[in-house]
Backbone atoms as SQL, in Angstrom:
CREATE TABLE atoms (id INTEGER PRIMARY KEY, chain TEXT, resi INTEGER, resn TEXT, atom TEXT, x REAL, y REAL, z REAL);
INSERT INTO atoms VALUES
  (1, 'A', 1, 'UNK', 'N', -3.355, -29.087, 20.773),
  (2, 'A', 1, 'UNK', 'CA', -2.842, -27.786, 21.104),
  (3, 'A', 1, 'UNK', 'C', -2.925, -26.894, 19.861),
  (4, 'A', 2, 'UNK', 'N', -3.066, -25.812, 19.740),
  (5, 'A', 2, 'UNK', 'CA', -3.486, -24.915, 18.863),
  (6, 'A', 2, 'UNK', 'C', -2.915, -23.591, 18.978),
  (7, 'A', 3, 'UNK', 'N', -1.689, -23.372, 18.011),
  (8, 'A', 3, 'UNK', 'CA', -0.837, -22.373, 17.857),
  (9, 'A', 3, 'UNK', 'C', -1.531, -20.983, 16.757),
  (10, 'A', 4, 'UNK', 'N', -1.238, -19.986, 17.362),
  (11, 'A', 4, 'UNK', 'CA', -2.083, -18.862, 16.888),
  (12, 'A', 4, 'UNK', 'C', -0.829, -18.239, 16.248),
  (13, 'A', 5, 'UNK', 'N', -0.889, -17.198, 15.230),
  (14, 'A', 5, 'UNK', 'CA', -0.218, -16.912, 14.762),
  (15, 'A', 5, 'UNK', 'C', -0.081, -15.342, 14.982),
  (16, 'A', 6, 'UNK', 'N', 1.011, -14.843, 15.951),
  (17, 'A', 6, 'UNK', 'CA', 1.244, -13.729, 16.179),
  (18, 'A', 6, 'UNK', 'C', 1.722, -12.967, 15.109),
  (19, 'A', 7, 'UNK', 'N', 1.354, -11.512, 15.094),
  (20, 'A', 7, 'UNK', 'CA', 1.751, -10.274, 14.544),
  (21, 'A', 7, 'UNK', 'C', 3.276, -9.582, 15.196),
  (22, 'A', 8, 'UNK', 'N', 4.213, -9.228, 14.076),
  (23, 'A', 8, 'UNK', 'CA', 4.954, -8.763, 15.087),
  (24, 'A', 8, 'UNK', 'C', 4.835, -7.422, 15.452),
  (25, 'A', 9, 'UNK', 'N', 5.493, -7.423, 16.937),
  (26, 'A', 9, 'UNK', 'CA', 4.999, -5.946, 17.383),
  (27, 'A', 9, 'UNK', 'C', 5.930, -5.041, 17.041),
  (28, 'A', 10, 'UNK', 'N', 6.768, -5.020, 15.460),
  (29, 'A', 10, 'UNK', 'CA', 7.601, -3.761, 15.145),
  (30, 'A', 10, 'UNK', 'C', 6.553, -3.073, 14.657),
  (31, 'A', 11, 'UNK', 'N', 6.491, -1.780, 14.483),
  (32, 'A', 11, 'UNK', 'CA', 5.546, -0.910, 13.549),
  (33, 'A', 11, 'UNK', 'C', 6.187, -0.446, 12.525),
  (34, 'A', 12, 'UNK', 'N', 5.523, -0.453, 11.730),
  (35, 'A', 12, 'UNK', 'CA', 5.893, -0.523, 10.075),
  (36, 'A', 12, 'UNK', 'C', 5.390, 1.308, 9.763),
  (37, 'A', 13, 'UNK', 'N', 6.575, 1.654, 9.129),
  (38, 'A', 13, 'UNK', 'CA', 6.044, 2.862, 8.410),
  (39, 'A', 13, 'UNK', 'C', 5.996, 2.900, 7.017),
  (40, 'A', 14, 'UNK', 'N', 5.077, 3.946, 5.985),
  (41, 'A', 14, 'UNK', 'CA', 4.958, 3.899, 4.764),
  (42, 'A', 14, 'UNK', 'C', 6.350, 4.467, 4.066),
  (43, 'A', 15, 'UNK', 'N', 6.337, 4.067, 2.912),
  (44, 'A', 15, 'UNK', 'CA', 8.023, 4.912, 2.357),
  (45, 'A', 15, 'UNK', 'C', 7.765, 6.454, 2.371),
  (46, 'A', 16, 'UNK', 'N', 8.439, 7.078, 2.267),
  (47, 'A', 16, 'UNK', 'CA', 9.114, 8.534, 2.429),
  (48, 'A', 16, 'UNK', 'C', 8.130, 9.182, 1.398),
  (49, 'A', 17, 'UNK', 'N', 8.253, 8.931, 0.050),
  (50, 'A', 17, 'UNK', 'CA', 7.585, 9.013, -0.897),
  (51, 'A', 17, 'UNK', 'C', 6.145, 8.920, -2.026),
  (52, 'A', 18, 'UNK', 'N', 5.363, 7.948, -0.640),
  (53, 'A', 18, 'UNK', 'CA', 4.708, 7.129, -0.786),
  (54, 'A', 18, 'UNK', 'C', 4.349, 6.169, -1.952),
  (55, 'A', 19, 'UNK', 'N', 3.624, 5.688, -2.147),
  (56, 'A', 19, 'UNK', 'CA', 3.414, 4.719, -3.433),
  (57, 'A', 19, 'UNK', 'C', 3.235, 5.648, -4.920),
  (58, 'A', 20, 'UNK', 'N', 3.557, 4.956, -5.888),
  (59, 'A', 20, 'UNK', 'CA', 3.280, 5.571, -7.165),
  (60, 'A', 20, 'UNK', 'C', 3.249, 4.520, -8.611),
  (61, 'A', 21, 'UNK', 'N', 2.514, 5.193, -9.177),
  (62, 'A', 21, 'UNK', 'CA', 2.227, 4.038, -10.323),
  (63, 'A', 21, 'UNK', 'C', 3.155, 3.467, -10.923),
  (64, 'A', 22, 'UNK', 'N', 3.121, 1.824, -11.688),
  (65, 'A', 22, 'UNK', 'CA', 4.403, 1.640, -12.600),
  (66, 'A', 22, 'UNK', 'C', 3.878, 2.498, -13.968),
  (67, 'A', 23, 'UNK', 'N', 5.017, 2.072, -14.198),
  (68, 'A', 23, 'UNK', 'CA', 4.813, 2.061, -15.571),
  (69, 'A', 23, 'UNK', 'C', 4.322, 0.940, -16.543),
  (70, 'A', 24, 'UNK', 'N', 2.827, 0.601, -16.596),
  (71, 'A', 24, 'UNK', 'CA', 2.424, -0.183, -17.113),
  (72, 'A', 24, 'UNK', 'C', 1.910, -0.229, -18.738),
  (73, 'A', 25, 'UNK', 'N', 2.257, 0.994, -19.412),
  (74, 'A', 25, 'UNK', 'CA', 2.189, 1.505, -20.590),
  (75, 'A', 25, 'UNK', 'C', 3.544, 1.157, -21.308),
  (76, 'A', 26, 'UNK', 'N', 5.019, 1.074, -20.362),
  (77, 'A', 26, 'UNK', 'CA', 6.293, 1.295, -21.128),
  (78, 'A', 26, 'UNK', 'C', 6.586, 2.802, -21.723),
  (79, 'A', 27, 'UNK', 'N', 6.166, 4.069, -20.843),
  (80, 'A', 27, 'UNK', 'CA', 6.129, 5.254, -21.154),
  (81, 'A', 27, 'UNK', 'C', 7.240, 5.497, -20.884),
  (82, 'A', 28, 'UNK', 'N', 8.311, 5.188, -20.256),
  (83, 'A', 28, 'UNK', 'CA', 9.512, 5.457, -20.158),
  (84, 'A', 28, 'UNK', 'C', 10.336, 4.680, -19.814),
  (85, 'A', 29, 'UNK', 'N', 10.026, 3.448, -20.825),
  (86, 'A', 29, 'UNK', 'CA', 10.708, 1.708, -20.862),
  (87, 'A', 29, 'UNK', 'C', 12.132, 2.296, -21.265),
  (88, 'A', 30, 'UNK', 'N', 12.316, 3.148, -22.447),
  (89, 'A', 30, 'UNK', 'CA', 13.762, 3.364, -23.342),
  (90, 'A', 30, 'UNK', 'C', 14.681, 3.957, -22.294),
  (91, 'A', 31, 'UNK', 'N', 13.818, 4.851, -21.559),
  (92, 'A', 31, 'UNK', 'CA', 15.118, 5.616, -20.643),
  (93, 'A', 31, 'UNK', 'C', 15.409, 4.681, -19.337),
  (94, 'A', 32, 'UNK', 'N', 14.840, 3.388, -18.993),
  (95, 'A', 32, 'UNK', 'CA', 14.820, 2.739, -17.872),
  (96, 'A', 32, 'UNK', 'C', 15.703, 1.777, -18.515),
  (97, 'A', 33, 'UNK', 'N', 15.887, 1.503, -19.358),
  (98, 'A', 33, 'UNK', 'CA', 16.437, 0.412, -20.155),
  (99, 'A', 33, 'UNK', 'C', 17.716, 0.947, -20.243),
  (100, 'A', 34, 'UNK', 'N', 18.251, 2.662, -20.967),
  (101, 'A', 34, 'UNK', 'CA', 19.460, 3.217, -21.160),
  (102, 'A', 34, 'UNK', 'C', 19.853, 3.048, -19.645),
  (103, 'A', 35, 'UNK', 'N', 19.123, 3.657, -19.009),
  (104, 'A', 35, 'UNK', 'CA', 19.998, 3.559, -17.445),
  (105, 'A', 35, 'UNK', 'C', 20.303, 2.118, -16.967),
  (106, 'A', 36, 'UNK', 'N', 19.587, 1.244, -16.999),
  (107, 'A', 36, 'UNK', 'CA', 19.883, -0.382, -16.524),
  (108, 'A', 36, 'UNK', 'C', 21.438, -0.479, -17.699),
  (109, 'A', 37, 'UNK', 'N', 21.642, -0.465, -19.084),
  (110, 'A', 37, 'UNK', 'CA', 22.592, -1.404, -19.462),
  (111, 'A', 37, 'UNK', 'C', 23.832, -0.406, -19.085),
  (112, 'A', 38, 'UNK', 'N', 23.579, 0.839, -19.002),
  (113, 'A', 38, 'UNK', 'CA', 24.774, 1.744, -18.725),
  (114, 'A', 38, 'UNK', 'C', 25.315, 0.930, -16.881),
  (115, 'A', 39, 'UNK', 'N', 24.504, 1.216, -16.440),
  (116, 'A', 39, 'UNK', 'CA', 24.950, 0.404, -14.341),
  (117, 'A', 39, 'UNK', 'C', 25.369, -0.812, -15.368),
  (118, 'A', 40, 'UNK', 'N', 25.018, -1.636, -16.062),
  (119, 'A', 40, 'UNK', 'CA', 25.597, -2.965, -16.173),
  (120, 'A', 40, 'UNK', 'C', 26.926, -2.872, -17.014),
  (121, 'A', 41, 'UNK', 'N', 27.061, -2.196, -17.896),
  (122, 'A', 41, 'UNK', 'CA', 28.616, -1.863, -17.928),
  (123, 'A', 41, 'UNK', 'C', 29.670, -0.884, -17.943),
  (124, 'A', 42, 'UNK', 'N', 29.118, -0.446, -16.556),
  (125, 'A', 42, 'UNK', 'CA', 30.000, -0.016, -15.729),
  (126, 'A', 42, 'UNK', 'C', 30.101, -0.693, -14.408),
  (127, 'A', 43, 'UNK', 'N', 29.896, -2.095, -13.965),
  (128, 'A', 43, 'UNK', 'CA', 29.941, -2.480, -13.488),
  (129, 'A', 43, 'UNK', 'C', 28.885, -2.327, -11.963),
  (130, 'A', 44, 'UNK', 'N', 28.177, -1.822, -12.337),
  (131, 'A', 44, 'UNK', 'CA', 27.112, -1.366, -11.421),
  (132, 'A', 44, 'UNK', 'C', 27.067, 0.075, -10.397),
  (133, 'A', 45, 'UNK', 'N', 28.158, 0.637, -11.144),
  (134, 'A', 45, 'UNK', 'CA', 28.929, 1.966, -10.550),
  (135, 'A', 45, 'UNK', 'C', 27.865, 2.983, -11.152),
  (136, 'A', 46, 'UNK', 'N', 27.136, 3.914, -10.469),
  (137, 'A', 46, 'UNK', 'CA', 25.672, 4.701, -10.493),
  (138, 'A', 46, 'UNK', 'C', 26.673, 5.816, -11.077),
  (139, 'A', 47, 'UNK', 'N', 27.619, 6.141, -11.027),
  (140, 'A', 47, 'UNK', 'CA', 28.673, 7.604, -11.247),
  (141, 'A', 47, 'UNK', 'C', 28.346, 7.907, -12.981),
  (142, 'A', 48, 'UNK', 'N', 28.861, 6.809, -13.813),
  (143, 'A', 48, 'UNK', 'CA', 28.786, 7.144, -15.098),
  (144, 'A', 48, 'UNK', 'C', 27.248, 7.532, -15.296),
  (145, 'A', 49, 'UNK', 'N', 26.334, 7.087, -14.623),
  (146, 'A', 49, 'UNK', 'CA', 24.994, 6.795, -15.427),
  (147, 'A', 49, 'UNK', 'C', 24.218, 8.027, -14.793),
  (148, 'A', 50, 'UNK', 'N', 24.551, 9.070, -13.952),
  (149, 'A', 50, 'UNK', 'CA', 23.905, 9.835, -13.186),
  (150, 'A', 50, 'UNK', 'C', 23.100, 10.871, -14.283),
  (151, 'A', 51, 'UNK', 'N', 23.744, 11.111, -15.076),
  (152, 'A', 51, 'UNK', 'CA', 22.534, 11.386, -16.436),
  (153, 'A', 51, 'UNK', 'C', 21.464, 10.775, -17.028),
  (154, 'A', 52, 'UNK', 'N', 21.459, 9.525, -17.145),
  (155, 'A', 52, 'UNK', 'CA', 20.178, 8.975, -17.366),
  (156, 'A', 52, 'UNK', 'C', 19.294, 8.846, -16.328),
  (157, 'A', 53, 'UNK', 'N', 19.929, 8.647, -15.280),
  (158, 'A', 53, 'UNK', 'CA', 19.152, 8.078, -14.084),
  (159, 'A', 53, 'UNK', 'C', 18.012, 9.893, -13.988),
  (160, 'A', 54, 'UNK', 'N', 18.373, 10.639, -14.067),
  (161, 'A', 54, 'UNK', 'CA', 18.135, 12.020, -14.163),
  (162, 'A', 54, 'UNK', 'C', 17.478, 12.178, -14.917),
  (163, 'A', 55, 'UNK', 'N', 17.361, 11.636, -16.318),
  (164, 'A', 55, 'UNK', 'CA', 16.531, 11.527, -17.554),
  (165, 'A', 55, 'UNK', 'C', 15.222, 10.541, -17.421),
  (166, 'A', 56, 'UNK', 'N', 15.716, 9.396, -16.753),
  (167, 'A', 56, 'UNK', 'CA', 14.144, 8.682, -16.358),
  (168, 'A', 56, 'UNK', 'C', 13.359, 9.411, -15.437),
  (169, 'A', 57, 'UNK', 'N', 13.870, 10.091, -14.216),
  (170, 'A', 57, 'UNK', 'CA', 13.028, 10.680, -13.592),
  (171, 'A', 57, 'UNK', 'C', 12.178, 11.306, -13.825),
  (172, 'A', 58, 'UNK', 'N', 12.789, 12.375, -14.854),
  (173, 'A', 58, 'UNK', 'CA', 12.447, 13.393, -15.571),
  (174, 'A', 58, 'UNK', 'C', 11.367, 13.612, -16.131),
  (175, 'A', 59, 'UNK', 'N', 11.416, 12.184, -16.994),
  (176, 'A', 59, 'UNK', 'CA', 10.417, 11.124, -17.946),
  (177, 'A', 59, 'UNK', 'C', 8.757, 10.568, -16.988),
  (178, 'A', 60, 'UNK', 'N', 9.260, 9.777, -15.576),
  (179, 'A', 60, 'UNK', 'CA', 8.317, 9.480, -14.878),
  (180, 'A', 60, 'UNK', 'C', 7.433, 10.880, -14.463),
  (181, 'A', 61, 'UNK', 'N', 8.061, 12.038, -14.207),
  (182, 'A', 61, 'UNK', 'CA', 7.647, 13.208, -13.746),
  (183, 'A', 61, 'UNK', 'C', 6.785, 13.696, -14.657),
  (184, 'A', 62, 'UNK', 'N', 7.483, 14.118, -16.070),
  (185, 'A', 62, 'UNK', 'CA', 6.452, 14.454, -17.167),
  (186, 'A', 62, 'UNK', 'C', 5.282, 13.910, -17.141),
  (187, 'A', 63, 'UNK', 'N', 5.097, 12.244, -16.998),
  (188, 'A', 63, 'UNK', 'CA', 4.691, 11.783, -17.620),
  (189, 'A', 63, 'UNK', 'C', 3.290, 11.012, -16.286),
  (190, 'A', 64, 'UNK', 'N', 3.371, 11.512, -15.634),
  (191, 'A', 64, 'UNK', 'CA', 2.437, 11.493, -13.748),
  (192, 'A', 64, 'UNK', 'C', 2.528, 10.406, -13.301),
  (193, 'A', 65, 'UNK', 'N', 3.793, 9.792, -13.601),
  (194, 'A', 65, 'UNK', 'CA', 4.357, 8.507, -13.123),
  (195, 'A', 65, 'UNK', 'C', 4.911, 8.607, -11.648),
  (196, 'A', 66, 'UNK', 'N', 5.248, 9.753, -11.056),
  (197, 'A', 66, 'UNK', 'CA', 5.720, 10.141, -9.997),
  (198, 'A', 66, 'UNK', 'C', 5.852, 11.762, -9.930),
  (199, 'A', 67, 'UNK', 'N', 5.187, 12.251, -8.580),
  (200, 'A', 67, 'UNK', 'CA', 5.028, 13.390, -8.147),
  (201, 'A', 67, 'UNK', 'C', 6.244, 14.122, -8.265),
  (202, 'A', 68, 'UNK', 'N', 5.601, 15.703, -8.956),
  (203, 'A', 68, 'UNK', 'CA', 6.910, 16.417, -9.822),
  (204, 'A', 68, 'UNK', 'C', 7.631, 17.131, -8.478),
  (205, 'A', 69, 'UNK', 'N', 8.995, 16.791, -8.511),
  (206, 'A', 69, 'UNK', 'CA', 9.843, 17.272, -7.315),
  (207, 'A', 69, 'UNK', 'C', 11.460, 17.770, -7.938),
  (208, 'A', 70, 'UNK', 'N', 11.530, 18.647, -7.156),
  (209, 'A', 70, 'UNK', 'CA', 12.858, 19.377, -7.577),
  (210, 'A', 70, 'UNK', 'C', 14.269, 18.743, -7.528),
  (211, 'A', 71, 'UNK', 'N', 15.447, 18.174, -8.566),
  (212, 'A', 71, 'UNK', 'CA', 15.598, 17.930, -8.798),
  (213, 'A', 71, 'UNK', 'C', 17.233, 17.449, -8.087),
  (214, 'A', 72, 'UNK', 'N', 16.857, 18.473, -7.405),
  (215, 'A', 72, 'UNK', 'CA', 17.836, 19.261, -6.445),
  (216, 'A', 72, 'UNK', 'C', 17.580, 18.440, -4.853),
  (217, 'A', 73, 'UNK', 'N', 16.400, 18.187, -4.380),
  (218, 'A', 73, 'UNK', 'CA', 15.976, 17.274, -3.788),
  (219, 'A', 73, 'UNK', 'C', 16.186, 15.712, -3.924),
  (220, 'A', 74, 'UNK', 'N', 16.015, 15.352, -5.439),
  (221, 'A', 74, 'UNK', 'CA', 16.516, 13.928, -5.934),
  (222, 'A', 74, 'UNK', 'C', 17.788, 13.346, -5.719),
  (223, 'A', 75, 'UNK', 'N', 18.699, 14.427, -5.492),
  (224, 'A', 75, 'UNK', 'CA', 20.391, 14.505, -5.508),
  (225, 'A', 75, 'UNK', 'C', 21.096, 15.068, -6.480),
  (226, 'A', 76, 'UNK', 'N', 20.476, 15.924, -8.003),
  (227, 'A', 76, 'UNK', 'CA', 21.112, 15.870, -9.138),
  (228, 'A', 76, 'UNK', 'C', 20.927, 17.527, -8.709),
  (229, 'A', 77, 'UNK', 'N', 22.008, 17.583, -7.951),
  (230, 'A', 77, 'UNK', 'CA', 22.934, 19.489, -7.741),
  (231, 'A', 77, 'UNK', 'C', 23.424, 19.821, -8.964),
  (232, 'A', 78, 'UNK', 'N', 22.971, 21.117, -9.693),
  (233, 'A', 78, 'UNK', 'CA', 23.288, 21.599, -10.614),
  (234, 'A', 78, 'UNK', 'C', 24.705, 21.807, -11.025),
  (235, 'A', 79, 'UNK', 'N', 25.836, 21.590, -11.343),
  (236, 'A', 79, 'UNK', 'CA', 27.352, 22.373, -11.050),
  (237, 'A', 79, 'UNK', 'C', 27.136, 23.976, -11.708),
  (238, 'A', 80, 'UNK', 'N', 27.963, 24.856, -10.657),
  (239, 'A', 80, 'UNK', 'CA', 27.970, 26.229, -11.595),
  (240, 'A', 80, 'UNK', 'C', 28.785, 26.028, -12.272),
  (241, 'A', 81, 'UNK', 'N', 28.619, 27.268, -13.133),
  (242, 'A', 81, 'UNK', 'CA', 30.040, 27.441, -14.289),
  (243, 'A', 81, 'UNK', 'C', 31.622, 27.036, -13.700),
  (244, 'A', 82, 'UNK', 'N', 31.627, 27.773, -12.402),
  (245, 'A', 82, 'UNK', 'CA', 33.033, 27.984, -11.617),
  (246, 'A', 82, 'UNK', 'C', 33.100, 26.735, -11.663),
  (247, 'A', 83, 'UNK', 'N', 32.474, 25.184, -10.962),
  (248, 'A', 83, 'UNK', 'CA', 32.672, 24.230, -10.863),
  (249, 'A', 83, 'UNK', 'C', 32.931, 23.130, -12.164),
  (250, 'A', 84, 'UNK', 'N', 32.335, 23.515, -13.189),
  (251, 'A', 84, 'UNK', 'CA', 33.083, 22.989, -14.056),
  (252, 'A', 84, 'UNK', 'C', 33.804, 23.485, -15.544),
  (253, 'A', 85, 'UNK', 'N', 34.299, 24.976, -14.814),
  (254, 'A', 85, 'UNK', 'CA', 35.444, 25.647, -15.471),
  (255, 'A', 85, 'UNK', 'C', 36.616, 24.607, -14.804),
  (256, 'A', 86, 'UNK', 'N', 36.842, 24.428, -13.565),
  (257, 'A', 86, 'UNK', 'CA', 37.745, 23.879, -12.590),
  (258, 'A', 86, 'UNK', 'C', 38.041, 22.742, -13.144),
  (259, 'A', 87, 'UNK', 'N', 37.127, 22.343, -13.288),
  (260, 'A', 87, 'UNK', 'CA', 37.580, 20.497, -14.129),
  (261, 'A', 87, 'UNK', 'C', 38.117, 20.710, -15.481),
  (262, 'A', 88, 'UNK', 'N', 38.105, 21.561, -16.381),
  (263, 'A', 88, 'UNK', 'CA', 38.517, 22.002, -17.840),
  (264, 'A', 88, 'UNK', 'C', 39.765, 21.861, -17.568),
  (265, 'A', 89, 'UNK', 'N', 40.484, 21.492, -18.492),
  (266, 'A', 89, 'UNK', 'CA', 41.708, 21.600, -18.178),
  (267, 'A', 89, 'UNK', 'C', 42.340, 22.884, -18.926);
């Protein structure tokens, strides 16, 4: 008897973003590295580190590591002045 090996019939879509190069140079190893040990102690909490994470992008973007996109799109909303006059104490 001779079992064939089916495909499954979900359909697969490409990511949102599509594919993009690594970084196989280490062109923006330092800022991937600041953002990894910052998530690691802070316990993996993305809140403290939302500046670097912002800074590698930044880095991949410069650098045609990933297609240049607004930043504002990424999630990193500018605060106005008003918004962080409010937090001043």
């Amino acid at each position: 008897m001779s079992y064939t090996y089916r495909q499954s019939a979900i359909e697969r879509e490409p990511p949102l973003k599509g594919s993009f190069p690594l970084d196989h140079d280490g062109v923006c190893k330092l800022q991937m590295l600041d953002y990894m040990l910052c998530l690691q102690s802070n316990g993996l909490s993305s809140s403290p580190c939302h500046n670097l994470a912002k800074e590698y992008l930044k880095c991949r973007m410069e650098n045609n590591l990933m297609l240049e996109e607004d930043m504002d799109k990424l999630g990193f909303k500018e605060k106005s002045k008003n918004q962080l006059n409010e937090k001043s104490p």
